[in-house]
C-alpha positions, 0 to 999 in steps of 0.5 A: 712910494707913489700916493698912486699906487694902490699898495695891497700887501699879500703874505707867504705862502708856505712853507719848508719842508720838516717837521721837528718831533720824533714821530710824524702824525698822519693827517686824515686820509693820510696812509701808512704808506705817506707817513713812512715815506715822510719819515724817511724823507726826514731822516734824509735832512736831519742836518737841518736844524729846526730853529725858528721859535715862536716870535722870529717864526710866526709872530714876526712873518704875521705881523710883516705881512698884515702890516704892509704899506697899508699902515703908512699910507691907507689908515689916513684914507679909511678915516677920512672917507669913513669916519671913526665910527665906520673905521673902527666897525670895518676892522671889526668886521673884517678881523671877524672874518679873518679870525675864523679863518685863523682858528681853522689853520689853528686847528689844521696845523695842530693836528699833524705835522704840516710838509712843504706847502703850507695852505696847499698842503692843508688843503690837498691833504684834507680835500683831495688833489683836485682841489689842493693843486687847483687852489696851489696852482693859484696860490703860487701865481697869486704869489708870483703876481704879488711879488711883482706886484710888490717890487714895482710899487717900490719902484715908484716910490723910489722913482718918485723921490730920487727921479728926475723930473720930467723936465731931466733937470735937477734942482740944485741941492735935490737927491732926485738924480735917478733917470726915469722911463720905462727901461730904467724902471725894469732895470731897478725892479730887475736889481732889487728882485736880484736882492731877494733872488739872492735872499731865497738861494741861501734859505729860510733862516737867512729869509727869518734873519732879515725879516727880522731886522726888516721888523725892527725897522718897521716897530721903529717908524711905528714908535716914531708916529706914535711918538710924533702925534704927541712932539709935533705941533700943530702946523699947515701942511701942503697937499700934493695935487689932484686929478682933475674931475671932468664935468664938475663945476665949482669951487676949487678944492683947497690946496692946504690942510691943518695938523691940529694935534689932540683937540675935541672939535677935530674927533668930533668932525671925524667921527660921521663918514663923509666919502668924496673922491678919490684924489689919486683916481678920481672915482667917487668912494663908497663903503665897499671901494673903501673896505676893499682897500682896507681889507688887504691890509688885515691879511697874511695870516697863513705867513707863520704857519707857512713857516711851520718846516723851520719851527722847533714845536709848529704845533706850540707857535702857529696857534699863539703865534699867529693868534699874537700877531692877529691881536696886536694889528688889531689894537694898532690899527684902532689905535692909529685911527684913534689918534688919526681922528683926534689930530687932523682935520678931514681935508687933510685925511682926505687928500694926502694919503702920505700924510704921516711922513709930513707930521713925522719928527723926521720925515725920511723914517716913514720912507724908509718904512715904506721901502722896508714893508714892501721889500719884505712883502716881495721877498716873503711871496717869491720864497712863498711861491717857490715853496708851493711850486716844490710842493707841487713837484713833489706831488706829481700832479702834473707829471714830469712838468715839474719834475726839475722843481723836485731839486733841492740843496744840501740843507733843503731848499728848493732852488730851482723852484726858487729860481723858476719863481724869479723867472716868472716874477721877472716875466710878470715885471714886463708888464710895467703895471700891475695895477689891473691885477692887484684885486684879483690877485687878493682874490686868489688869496681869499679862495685859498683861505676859504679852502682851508675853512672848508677843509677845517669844515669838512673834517669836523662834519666828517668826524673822522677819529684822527681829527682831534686837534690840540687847538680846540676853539674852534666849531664848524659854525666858525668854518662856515662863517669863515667861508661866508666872509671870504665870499663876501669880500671877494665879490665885495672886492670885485665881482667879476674878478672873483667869478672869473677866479671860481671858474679858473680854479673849477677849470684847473680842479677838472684838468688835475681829476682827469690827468693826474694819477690817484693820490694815496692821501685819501679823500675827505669826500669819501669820509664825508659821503660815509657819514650821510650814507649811513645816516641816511640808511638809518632813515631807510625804513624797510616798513615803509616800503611801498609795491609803487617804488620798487626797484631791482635790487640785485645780487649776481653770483659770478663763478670767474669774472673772465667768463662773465662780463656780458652777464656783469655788463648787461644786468648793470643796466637793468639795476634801475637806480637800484642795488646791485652787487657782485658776489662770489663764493670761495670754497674753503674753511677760515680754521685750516687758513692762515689767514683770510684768503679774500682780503687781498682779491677785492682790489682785483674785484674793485678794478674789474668794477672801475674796468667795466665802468658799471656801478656794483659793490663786490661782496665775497664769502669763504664757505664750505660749500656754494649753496651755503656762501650764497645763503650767507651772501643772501642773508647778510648783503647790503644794509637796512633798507638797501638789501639785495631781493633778486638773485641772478645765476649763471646757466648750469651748462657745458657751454665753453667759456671764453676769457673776455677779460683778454679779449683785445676788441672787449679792451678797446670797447670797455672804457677804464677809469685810468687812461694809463691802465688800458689792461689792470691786472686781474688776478682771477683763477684761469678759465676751466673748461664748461665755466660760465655756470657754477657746476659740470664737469670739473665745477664747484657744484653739482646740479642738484646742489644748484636747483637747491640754490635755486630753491633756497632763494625763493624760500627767503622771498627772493626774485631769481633769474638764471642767464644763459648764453650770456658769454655770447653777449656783447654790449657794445655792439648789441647797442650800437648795431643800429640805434634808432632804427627799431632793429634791437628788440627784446622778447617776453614770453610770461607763460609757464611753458612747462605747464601747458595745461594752464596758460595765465599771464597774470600771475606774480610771476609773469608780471615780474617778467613784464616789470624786467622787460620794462625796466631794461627798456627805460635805460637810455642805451635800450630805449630804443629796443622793441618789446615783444610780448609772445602769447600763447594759445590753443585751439578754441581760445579766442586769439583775438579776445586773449590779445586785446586783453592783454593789449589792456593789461599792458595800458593798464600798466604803462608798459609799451609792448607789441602782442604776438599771439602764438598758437600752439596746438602741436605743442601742447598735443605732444604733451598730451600724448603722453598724459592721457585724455582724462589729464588733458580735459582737466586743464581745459577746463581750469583754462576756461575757469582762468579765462572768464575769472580774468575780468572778475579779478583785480590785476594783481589779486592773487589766486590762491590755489590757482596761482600756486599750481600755475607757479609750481614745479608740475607733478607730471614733470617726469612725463614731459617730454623731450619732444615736447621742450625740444618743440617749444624751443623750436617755436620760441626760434620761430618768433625770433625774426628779426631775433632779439637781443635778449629774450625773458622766459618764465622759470617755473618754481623748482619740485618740492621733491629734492629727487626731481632737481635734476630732472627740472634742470635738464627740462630747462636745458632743453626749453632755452637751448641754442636761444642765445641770450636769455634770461629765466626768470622767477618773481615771488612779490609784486612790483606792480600797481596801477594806483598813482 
């Protein structure tokens, strides 16, 4: 070969399809459902025999691969640039690092049985498809490139022998009588790929079969140069010429060098590095030029267990066969450099990289070497590329592309991906020169050995329990440092190659996630995310909850999703980062079922969450009734420190419910997860009439057993919000009507408006209400609503006075509203008409008593007696009456202009005495009729502070 070539040698990639053994092991994150279907592609080619042992499957493939050309032609150039102490140290480093990714495959290969595919399907099985197709998409262009790159370096060496000089005469007696050019080049690099076209087409074992005598002849030349540092005596030897060195001055370098066989003077002149310039290129050397060179001369070591599909027991061989043939290229390459420091002097080390053929006891066998190594590196990356190329079919990440590379012959070889990679090979072989590519080519492989440490890395930290490999010498710090190596050498190798490698392949992951369709693999990232989600949430200390970092935490009880998706929609955005959960109550009992009747309705819950794009749980229970599933829900949702503290309702109403779930306009609006799935199918009950609340005619609760909800709730010390009128909100074209013009606005009203005898808007629960109001604005889709704050007052109050302190309160608080202070006089006199004018002095004085104790208490100071009665259902509640509500209503309807979006009205605690529940809820009827979206709203801890 051509002392100019620079000669990188790469390995196979992957594998055959089956495994031998009776059962087939799943890999973690591997279903049910792979498994059998693995089983029964098994059972589809049981007539191909599993055959490869040991040596002929993995220590032979190995030891191919790692040897290469680099042995022949480059174990001169690291010692003579080098020295022996630095060689030695760079195959210590560089094997360090290689074996840290050998123990990972070790591990990965005898966890389960290993399909077609090799490193991709270690990777794709543990991290996923995003990031196994992207690393197979390069492993198989890696390869492809490779190939060529491999038939063109024999090319050379053969034009370089038998080639006719440039003058197209040859000299007499000269075997050089092949025509060179450009076209005779291809028309020979086109033959040989034939070769190995021909080789891939019959199968792996004929592939095993001449790999193995394409061994025998490289164990020969090796015993011949072993042989030939002892035989041959010390002579002269010519040195080819140089490249010339521009603006260098100075005495010419020698011409001649000496072969001085086995003397001390000569180790100790090889002992210290003395870099010069490279005589084929004519760059100057360095540590890193230098191991980069070298570095491709210790890989391959994915080749045995990419032949795993054809080995009797893979789980036996890759481990001791991969591990043999690591140690053996080990010894041979210090062994070579040894003796290469001991027998020739620096020059010649330094300026004839073909060196060993000239001291050979017959110089055409290292030639002969040379052509046989990189035949069989050709050959080893087209069956490589064709394997992944199948595997990838297989996997339909790229749809009905490469549906023809699913093809395979009767024994199981996958030809057409066999002969789409020729294809390609032929393609790359156009190009003349693959020189440019050679380093980022190495790149690509080193990515793919970091994918396999970090899947190894990402199994052991998840401890997932099917991870229990039978190869156990391995710990996650061996992951990490194989990882950290192959990053070093990648940008050792060439900085801007392994950036532009690390883009690619993030370009090709981002291309899979959004147009492949979900795999049934299973995710690692999910087992990784389980393991520090719960460490996490033991760290979450309920004790350490502090009134500065609350958040909502919400629990939203949905009747029937198809009426309720602008209620699901809408308190999505007032979560604030916070829990929210979808909860459901099934009417029924375990005992008279036979089986668990939730089990097969989360998948419809889970797709109305992916549906809807919004970030929820779904939490469903079976139970007698809906008072005691929402107790069970409040009690046992969420874990430790992650625990729901607010219930939202739906209104108990007659309104009629509207299926939004087959709404065409909700299905264009709402974005989906799956591009394909415009529409999953729910299977969701059908709508009955008056539906959106949990109750009415024909509903699962009655009114009292619903207040009793309500009231249930506030006795575990749970916020509670009741939402009407929601099925009437639309988010997308709520926010959308006119972003940025202020015209989205969004009402509170903090007074207890069945209580017009006290009007205090500082109490816990009207301060709840601001943090709501609040809350919902600081989302980026209602950032720019307005927020109007609506007070109260009567007559002989100053209106002025109540507003600025308000205006106050609300600085105070960092919340940015508009104050509208309303006057209602009329309203509180229908009240009054009804209670007498002994009731009406009384709350005139405990509304005068609140108005000067105002400045005299904290902002957040609880009341005592006070706030309880301000909180409390009214002991008069049965005398108020309907003109009094109908009339409040009428002046919430007279604020509205512009109307709101949303509007946030006080919920009064519920009577203490069970017989008024119904009496309460028609009250609250009445107070938010024809309102449109509003929600009731009741707060039992603070939420608020003004401390830093």
């Amino acid at each position: 070969m051509s002392e100019r070539t620079p000669l990188l040698h790469y390995r196979l990639s992957t594998s055959v399809n089956e495994q031998s053994g009776e059962h087939h092991t799943c890999l973690p994150g591997e279903t049910v459902e792979q498994s059998l279907a693995f089983s029964r592609l098994k059972s589809a080619h049981q007539s191909r025999p599993k055959k490869l042992s040991t040596f002929f499957g993995v220590v032979i493939p190995t030891l191919l691969s790692m040897f290469s050309v680099v042995v022949f032609l480059r174990i001169g150039f690291v010692v003579g640039q080098c020295g022996l102490y630095q060689a030695i140290a760079m195959f210590l480093v560089a094997y360090f690092i290689i074996s840290m990714t050998v123990l990972s495959v070790c591990a990965i290969s005898t966890n389960g049985a290993l399909d077609a595919g090799g490193a991709y399907y270690m990777i794709s099985r543990a991290l996923g498809p995003e990031f196994g197709g992207s690393l197979g998409v390069m492993f198989f262009l890696a390869n492809v490139c490779s190939s060529a790159l491999y038939i063109l370096g024999l090319v050379e060496a053969i034009v370089a022998t038998f080639g006719l000089p440039e003058d197209g005469v040859s000299p007499a007696g000269s075997l050089q009588v092949l025509p060179a050019g450009y076209w005779w080049s291809l028309l020979y690099a086109t033959g040989i790929l034939l070769l190995c076209l021909l080789v891939c087409l019959v199968g792996a074992e004929i592939y095993a079969k001449a790999s193995f005598l394409i061994f025998l002849v490289v164990m020969m030349v090796l015993a011949s140069i072993f042989i030939s540092f002892f035989a041959m005596r010390p002579r002269t030897i010519l040195l080819p010429a140089a490249l010339p060195v521009h603006n260098k001055t100075g005495p010419q370098p020698p011409n001649m060098a000496n072969f001085t066989g086995f003397k001390l003077d000569t180790l100790l002149g090889n002992l210290d590095a003395d870099y010069a310039v490279d005589y084929t290129t004519g760059t100057m050397m360095s540590f890193a030029t230098v191991f980069a060179v070298m570095f491709n001369g210790c890989t391959g070591i994915m080749a045995g267990s990419n032949m795993s599909g054809d080995l009797k027991n893979p789980s036996y061989s890759i481990p001791r066969g991969t591990i043999t043939a690591v140690i053996f290229t080990f010894i041979i390459y210090n062994l070579l450099s040894l003796m290469v420091a001991c027998s020739c002097d620096r020059i010649l080390l330094q300026r004839d990289y073909s060196f060993l053929r000239d001291i050979n006891v017959w110089n055409p066998l290292v030639t002969v070497g040379v052509y046989s190594s990189t035949m069989s590196a050709a050959m080893s990356n087209l069956i490589g590329a064709s394997r992944i190329l199948f595997a990838l079919a297989r996997d339909d990440l790229f749809g009905t592309v490469l549906s023809l590379a699913k093809k395979t012959s009767h024994n199981g070889n996958p030809w057409v991906s066999v002969l789409l990679s020729w294809f390609l090979v032929q393609l790359v072989l156009f190009t003349g020169k693959l020189n440019t590519i050679a380093s980022i080519v190495t790149i690509f492989f080193l990515l793919v050995y970091a994918a396999v440490d970090l899947a190894c890395l990402a199994l052991e930290w998840a401890s997932a329990p099917n991870f229990r490999p039978t190869f156990r010498y391995f710990t996650w710090h061996t992951c990490v440092l194989g990882i950290v190596g192959c990053a070093i050498m990648m940008f050792l190798i060439n900085a801007i190659y392994a950036s532009a490698s690390i883009a690619f392949m993030l370009l090709l992951l981002l291309l899979i996630h959004y147009l492949s369709p979900t795999s049934s693999w299973g995710y690692i990232s999910q087992a990784l995310i389980f393991h520090q989600v719960r460490k996490y949430l033991l760290m979450l200390d309920v004790r350490k909850d502090h009134v500065k970092f609350w958040r909502p935490q919400l629990l939203l009880m949905v009747s029937n999703p198809r009426s309720s998706v602008g209620l699901i929609t809408f308190i999505n955005d007032i979560k604030k980062s916070g829990l929210y959960v979808l909860g459901h109550v099934q009417l029924g009992d375990l005992d008279t079922l036979p089986s668990n009747p939730l089990q097969c309705r989360y998948d419809s819950w889970l797709s109305l969450v992916d549906h809807l794009n919004i970030k929820a749980f779904v939490n469903l229970t079976l139970a007698d009734s809906v008072r005691h599933g929402v107790q069970h829900l409040l009690f046992i949702s969420g874990l430790g420190g992650m625990r729901p503290n607010t219930l939202v309702l739906g209104f108990y109403d007659d309104c009629t419910p509207k299926d939004k779930l087959t709404d065409p306009a909700l299905t264009a609006t709402v974005p989906t997860q799956d591009p394909e799935d415009e529409r999953p199918p729910y299977h969701f009950p059908t709508l009955r009439p008056s539906n959106e609340g949990m109750g009415g005619n024909g509903k699962v609760m009655g009114p009292q057993e619903y207040v009793a909800v309500i009231a249930d709730a506030m006795k575990m010390m749970k916020n509670v919000a009741l939402a009407r009128y929601f099925h009437q909100f639309d988010r997308a074209s709520t926010i959308s009507s006119s972003p940025g013009k202020g015209a989205l606005y969004v009402d509170v009203w903090p007074v207890n408006l069945l209580r017009p005898d006290s009007s205090s808007y500082v109490d816990t629960c009207s301060l709840f209400l601001l943090q709501l109001a609040c809350v919902l604005n600081m989302v980026r889709a209602w950032r720019h609503a307005r927020l109007r704050l609506f007070l109260c007052v009567e007559e002989g109050r100053s209106l002025r006075g109540s507003e600025e302190k308000l205006g106050q309160l609300l600085k105070e608080l960092r919340i940015k509203a508009n104050v509208y202070t309303v006057p209602w006089d009329q309203q509180v006199a229908l009240h009054w008409q009804r209670q007498g004018e002994a009731g009406k002095r009384r709350p005139t004085r405990q509304s005068q008593r609140e108005e000067e104790g105002l400045g005299k208490r904290g902002l957040f100071e609880e009341k005592g007696g006070d706030g309880d009665y301000v909180n409390s259902f009214p002991s008069n509640a049965t005398r108020l009456s309907d003109e009094y509500l109908l009339a409040v209503n009428r002046l919430i309807l007279d604020q509205a202009c512009p109307p709101p979006a949303v509007r946030f009205l006080y919920l009064p605690h519920p009577p203490a005495d069970t017989q008024h529940y119904t009496a309460y809820l028609r009250q609250l009827d009445l107070l938010t009729e024809d309102l449109g979206p509003t929600l009731l709203i009741h707060g039992v801890t603070p939420v608020l502070t003004t401390d830093l």
